[in-house]
N, C-alpha and C positions, 0 to 999 in steps of 0.2 A: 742623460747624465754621464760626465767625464768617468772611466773605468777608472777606478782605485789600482796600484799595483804595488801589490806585497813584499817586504823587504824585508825579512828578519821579524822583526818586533814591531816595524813601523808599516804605514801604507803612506805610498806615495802619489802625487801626481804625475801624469807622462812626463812635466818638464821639471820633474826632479821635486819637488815642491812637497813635505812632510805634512801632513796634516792630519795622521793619528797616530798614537803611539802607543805600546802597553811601558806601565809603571813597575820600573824590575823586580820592588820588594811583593806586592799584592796584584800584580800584572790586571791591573786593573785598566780599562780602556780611557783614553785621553783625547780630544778632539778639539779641532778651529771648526765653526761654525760656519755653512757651505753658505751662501746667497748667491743671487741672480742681479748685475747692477747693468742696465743697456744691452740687455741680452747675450751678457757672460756670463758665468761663474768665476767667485773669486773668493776667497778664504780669506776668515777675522782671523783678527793678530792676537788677539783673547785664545787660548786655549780652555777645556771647556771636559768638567766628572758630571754627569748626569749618573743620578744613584734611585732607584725604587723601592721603596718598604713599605709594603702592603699594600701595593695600588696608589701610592703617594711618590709621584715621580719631581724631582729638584734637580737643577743645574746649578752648580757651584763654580763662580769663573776662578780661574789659576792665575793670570796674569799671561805674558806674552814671553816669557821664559819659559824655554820647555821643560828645562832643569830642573827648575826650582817651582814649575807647575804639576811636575812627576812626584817630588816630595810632597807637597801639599795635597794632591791627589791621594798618597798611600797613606796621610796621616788621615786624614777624613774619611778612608775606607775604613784605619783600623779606629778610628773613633765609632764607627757607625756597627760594628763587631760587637760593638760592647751589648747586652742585651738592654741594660737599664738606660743607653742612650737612646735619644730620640732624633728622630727626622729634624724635627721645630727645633729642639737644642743642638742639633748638626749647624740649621741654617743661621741660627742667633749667632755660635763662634764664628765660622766660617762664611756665613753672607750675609750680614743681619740689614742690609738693603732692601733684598729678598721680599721682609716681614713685613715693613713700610711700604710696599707695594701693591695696589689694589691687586686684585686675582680678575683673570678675567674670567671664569668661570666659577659660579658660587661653589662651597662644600656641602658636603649631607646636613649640617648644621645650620649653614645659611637657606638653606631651600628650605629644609623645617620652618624656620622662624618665620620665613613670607607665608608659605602654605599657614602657618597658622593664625596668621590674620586675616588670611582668605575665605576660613571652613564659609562664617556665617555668608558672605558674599556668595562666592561657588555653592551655598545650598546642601553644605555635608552636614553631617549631625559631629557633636563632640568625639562620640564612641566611634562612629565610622573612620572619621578622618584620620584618629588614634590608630586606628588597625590599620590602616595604612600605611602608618609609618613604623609601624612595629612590625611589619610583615616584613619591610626593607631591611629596615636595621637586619634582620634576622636571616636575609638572604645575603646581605654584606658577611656577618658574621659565618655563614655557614660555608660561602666563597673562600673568606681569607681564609678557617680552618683546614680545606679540601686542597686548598692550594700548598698549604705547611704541610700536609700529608697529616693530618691531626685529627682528633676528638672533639668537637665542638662541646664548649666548657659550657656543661650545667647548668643553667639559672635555677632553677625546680626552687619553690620555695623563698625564695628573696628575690627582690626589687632589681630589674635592670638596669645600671647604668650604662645610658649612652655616650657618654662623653668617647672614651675611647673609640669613637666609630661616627661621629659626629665631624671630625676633622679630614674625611674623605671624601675625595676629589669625585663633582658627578660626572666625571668623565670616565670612569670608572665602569660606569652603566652602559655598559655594549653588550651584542651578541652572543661572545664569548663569556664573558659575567651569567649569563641566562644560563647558555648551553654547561656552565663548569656548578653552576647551581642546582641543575635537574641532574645531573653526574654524581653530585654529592647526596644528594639526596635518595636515588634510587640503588648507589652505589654499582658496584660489578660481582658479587659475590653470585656463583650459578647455585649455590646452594641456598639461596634466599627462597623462604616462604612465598608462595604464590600469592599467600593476604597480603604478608609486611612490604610484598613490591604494589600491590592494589595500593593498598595504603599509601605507601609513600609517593604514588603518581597523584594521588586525588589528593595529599598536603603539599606537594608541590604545585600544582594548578593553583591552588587554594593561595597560596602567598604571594604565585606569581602573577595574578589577578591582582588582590589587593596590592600589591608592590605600584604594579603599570596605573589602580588608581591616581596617584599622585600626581602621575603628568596626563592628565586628563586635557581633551582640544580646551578647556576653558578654562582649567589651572593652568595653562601654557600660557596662555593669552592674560590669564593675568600676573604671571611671573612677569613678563616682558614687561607690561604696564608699571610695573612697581620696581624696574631697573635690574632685573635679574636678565643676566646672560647665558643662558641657557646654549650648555655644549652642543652636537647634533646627537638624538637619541633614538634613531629609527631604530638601530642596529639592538636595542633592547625590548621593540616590539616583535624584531622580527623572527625569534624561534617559536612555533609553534605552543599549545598547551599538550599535555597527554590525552585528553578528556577519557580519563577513566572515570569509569564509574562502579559503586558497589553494585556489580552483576555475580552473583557465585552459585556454583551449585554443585552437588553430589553426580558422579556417574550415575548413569540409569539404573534403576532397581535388576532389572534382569540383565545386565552388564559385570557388576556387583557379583550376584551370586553364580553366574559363570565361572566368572574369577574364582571363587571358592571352591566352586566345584570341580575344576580342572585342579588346584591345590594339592593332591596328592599326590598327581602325576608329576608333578613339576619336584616334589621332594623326590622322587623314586628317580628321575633324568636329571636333575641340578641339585641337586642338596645344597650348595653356597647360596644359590638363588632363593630357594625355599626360604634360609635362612636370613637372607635379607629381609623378604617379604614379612618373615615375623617380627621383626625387630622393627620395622617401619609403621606394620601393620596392627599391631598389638603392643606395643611399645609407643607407638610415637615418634620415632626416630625419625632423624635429619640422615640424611648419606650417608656424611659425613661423619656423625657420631655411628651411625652403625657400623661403618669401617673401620673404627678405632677401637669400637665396645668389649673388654677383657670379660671375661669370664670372672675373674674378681670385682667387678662393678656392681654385682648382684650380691644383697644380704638380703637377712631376713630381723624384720624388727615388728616385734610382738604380732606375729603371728600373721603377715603378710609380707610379700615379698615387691623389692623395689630394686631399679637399676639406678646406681648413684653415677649419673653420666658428669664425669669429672677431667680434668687435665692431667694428662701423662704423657708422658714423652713428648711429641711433638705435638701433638692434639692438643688444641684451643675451646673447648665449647664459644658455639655461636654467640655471641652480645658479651664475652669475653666471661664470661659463668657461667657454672655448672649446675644442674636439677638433679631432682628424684623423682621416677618416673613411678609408680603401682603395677603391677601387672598380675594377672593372673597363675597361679602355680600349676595349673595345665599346662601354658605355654613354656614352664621352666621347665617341666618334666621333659617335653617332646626335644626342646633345643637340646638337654642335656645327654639324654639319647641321643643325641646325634653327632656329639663330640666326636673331635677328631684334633684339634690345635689344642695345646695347653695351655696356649695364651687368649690369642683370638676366637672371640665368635666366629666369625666368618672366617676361613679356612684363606692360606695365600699368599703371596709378599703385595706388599701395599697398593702396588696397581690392579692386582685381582679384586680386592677387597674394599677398595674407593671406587675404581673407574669399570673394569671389566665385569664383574659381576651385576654391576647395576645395568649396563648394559644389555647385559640376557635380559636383566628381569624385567625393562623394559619394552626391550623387543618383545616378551611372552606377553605382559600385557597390552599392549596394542595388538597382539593378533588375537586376544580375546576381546576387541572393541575399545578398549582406552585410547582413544586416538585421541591424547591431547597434549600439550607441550612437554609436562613432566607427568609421566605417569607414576613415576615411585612416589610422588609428593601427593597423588590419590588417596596412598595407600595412609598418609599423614592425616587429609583430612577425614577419612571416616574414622579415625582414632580420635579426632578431638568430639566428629560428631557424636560418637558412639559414648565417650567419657561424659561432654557435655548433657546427653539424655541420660544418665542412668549414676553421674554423681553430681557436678556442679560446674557451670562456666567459671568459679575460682580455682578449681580441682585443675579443669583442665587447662585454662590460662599458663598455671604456677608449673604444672610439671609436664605440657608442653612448651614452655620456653618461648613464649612470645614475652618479648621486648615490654609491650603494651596490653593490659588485659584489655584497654578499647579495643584492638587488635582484635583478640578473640570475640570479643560480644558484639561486634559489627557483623561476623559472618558467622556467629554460631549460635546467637540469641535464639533467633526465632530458627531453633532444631528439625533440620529437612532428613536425618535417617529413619527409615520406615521401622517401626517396632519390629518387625518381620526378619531385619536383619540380624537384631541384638545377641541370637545364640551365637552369630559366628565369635563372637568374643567370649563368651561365657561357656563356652565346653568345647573342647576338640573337633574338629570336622572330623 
């Protein structure tokens, strides 16, 4: 391919020849369209705004003025600005040719409608075939939100409408779609729950499964049959699954009570350390809320005492709210004895008491045997196992802050801490 060369605001070809341009008001990009005629290259006299909103890509031709194809270009950018404007009412003003012209690849819309003449043929049942295509719908939806940098809006409780997500393009369906799908879904947070990440790999498999049902070798074969032209779709077979599975368990029993048992030494050489451990460990805590935890967080209401882990200052609680956590007044007595901040529990400016300290406390636990990814997040799950045996998998769902009480009662239903542990929480070591 001929080398482009750069000029200001425009690119050239070597023998002088303009063939893209930016648009002064919205510098938005302008182009003649490249082809191949007897083994040259040679540029349309059409110049040419190709615009994208949400996976929905249109070329809109300018005419063969560049002038008066730069205006027309910034007016259609700032039409296309507007939020309430549409792609389809861009193409109706601006190319309503465009709309009149067969597509040569179906939408999400038109592949539904043949698939759904297929189920009884292809051998799917009603309900199967439906989850299929609700799995997609839902991995489109969760793509375009991840990609806006967004919250994937609710349905909970009311009826989905497809329509809005029916008019995208299956070309859409590449590799990158998968890989920006398992990204949104498992997210990047290091402070995530070692369940909420199981979880979220086993409902992503789970969709991206039923999703790839749809182009199945024999729903392929009968797409073609029935005039559908079908994009090239490898590239959406081709990212692997996670295959997680619910595998989970408790450090070993005598692992466990090591950890305890060195616990005093660890107050008497680390006291921030110590202090973590009990906030994670007796609390429930996330890292991150024990990094941030005041010493005003804790009242007392009718006669039990609770951490109200809430937003301040910069602190976010995890799933964007805040809980109340119970905790024993043994463990307030010992922390309180141990003050030293007026503010913070844990003693320190913010990298001590997010990053550094967990650190230690890390390190001390894997040289007692916690040799495993996160070991502070250990100290997490024998608080829900410990709450879960001795009040209730709602107890402990609500005020440790899973997102999902499924979440909880996938890995804490059937309660793996040995009764033998239970003092540690219930009196002072």
């Amino acid at each position: 391919m001929t080398e482009l060369i750069k000029d200001g605001e425009t690119w050239k070809t070597p023998d002088g020849r303009i063939v893209r341009r930016r648009t002064k008001k919205l510098r938005l990009i302008i182009a003649r369209q490249r082809y191949i005629y007897k083994g040259k290259a040679g540029y349309a006299r059409i110049w040419q705004l190709r615009k994208m909103i949400n996976g929905v890509s249109v070329v809109f031709p300018l005419g063969a003025d560049v002038t008066e194809a730069a205006k027309l270009a910034d007016e259609i950018g700032a039409f296309l600005t507007v939020p309430t404007n549409t792609m389809e009412e861009a193409q109706r003003r601006y190319n309503p040719r465009s709309l009149n012209r067969p597509a040569r690849f179906p939408t999400i819309g038109e592949l539904f409608a043949v698939h759904k003449r297929g189920w009884k043929t292809l051998g799917i049942s009603d309900a199967s075939a439906l989850g299929y295509q609700t799995a997609l719908i839902y991995m489109i939806r969760r793509v375009e939100a991840y990609r806006a940098n967004k919250q994937i809006e609710s349905q909970s409780g009311k009826a989905l409408d497809w329509t809005p997500w029916l008019g995208r393009p299956t070309t859409m369906l590449t590799a990158r779609f998968v890989l920006d799908f398992k990204a949104a879904m498992t997210g990047d947070d290091e402070d995530m729950d070692e369940e909420e990440i199981l979880t979220a790999k086993i409902s992503c498999d789970s969709y991206l499964r039923r999703s790839r049902a749809v182009f199945s070798g024999e729903a392929l074969k009968y797409f073609k049959h029935h005039g559908l032209i079908m994009p090239e779709i490898e590239g959406f077979f081709e990212p692997s699954f996670f295959g997680a599975k619910k595998y989970f368990e408790l450090l070993p029993l005598a692992i466990v009570e090591g950890i305890f048992g060195a616990l005093p030494a660890l107050a008497e050489t680390d006291r921030n350390a110590w202090r973590a451990f009990m906030l994670c460990c007796h609390l429930g805590m996330r890292k991150g809320e024990a990094g941030a935890a005041h010493w005003d967080w804790v009242e007392e209401v009718d006669g039990s005492l609770r951490m109200n882990i809430r937003t301040k200052g910069d602190f976010n609680p995890k799933h964007g709210h805040g809980r109340r956590t119970e905790f024993e007044r043994w463990v307030w007595e010992v922390l309180s004895d141990s003050r030293e901040d007026l503010q913070y529990i844990l003693t320190g400016d913010a990298t001590e008491r997010t990053e550094s300290v967990f650190n230690r406390l890390n390190l001390w636990l894997r040289g007692l045997g916690a040799a495993v990814g996160k070991p502070t997040h250990e100290l997490r799950k024998l608080w829900f196992s410990y709450t879960v045996k001795t009040k209730s998998l709602a107890i402990a769902s609500r005020q440790g802050g899973h997102r999902d009480p499924k979440i909880t009662a996938s890995y804490y239903a059937d309660n793996m801490m040995p009764a033998s542990l239970l003092r540690h929480w219930q009196k002072p070591a």
